[in-house]
C-alpha positions in Angstrom: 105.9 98.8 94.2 109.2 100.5 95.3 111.4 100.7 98.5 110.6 104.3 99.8 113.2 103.5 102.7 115.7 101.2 103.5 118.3 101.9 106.9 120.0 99.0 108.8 116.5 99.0 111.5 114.1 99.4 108.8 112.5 98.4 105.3 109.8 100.8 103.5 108.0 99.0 100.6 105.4 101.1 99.1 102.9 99.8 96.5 99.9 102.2 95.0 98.5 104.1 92.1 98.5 107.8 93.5 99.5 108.8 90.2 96.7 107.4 88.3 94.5 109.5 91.3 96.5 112.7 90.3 96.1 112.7 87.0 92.3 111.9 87.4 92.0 114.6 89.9 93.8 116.9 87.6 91.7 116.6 84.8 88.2 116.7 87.0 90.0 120.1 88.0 90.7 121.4 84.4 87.1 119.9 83.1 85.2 121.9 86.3 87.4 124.9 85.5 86.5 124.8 82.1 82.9 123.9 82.7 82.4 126.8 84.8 83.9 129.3 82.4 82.3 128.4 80.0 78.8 127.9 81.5 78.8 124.4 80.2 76.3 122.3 83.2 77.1 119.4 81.9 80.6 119.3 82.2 80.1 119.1 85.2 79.4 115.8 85.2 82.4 114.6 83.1 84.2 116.4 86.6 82.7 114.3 88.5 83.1 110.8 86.6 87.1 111.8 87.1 86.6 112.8 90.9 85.2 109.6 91.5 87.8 107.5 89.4 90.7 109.6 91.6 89.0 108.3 94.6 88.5 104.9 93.4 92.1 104.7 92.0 93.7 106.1 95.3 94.9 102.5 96.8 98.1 102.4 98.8 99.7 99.8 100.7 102.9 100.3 103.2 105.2 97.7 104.4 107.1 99.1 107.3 109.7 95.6 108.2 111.2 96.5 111.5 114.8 95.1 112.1 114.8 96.1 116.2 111.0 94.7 116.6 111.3 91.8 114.2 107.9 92.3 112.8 106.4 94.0 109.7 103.8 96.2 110.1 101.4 96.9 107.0 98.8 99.5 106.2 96.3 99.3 103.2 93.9 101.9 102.0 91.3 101.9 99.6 88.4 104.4 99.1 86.2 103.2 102.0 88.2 100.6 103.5 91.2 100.3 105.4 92.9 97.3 106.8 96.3 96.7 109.0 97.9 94.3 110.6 101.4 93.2 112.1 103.7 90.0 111.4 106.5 88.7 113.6 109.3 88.1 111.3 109.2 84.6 112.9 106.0 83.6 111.2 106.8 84.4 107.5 108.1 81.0 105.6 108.5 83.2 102.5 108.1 86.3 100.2 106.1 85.3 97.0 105.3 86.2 93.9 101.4 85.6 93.5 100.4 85.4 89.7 96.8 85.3 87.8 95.7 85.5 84.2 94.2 88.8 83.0 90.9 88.3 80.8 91.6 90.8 77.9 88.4 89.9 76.4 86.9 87.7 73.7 89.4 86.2 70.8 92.2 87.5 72.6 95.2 85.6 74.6 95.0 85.8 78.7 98.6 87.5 80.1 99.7 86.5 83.3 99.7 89.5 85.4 101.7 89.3 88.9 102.4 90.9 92.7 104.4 89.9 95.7 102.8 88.0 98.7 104.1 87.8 102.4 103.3 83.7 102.8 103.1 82.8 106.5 101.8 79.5 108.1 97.9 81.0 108.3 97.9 82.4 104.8 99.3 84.8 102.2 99.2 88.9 102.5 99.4 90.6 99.6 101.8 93.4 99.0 99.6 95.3 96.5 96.4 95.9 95.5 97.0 96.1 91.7 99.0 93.4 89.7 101.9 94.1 87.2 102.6 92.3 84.1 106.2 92.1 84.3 107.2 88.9 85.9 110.9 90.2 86.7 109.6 93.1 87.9 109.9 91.6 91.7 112.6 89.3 92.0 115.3 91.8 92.9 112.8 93.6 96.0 111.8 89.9 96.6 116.0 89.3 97.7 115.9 92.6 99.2 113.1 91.9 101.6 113.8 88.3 101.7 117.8 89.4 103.0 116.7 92.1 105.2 113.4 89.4 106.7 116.0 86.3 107.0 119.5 87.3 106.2 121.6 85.1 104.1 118.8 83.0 103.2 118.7 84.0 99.6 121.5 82.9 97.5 124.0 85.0 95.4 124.8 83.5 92.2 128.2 85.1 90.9 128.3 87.6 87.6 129.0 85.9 84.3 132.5 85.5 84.4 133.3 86.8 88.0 134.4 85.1 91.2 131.9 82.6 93.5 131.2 84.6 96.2 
């Protein structure tokens, strides 16, 4: 998840996995070539297991915050779905960090896995589709949103050893 843009009347926040799609559509692209060549049919199939995991792994959500409008306007896309909606800056309490434990299997410990959340009075939108394991990872777009949503309602703490602000 990244800010793709970011002007005084609007806030871009991007979250996807496009690259895990490339690199899956690469390789069906090098396995059919070689298949072909090589007049290997069943190489074909091994194409086709990584055309269908590009199209699988082809989620994107977009967070468009509008400054002028006061609403955020969100787009999601998944391989045969795709969902949208729009959220007066008025109705979101907060921007959250929504965590989970990720079952790694038998004899092994569960990590904690996390993405951010618009939290409104009806519910929770999440900004992603996929989770991240760093927990950090979100608390400096959380401020950013959060200041460009509601500004000055998240507090700056000074530097070690600089001025209060």
């Amino acid at each position: 998840m990244h800010v793709a843009r970011q002007t005084p009347q609007e806030l871009v926040v991007v979250a996807g996995s496009r690259w895990i799609s490339a690199i899956c559509a690469a390789a069906a692209l090098f396995t059919l070539y070689f298949a072909i060549t090589r007049h290997e049919p069943t190489g074909l199939f091994l194409a086709a297991f990584f055309l269908l995991f590009a199209l699988i792994m082809d989620l994107r959500k977009t967070f468009t915050f509008d400054a002028m409008r006061r609403t955020v306007r969100w787009r999601g896309r998944k391989v045969f779905k795709a969902e949208s909606g729009e959220i007066p800056f008025g109705d979101i309490t907060d921007i959250g960090t929504e965590a989970r434990y990720a079952s790694p299997g038998a004899g092994r410990r569960q990590a904690p896995i996390y993405r951010l959340t618009i939290i409104t009075q009806r519910g929770t939108i999440p900004m992603a589709y996929a989770f991240s394991g760093q927990p950090d990872r979100y608390s400096t777009l959380r401020g950013r949103i959060l200041d460009f949503v509601k500004p000055g309602s998240t507090i700056q703490f000074p530097e070690p050893g600089g001025s209060p602000p």
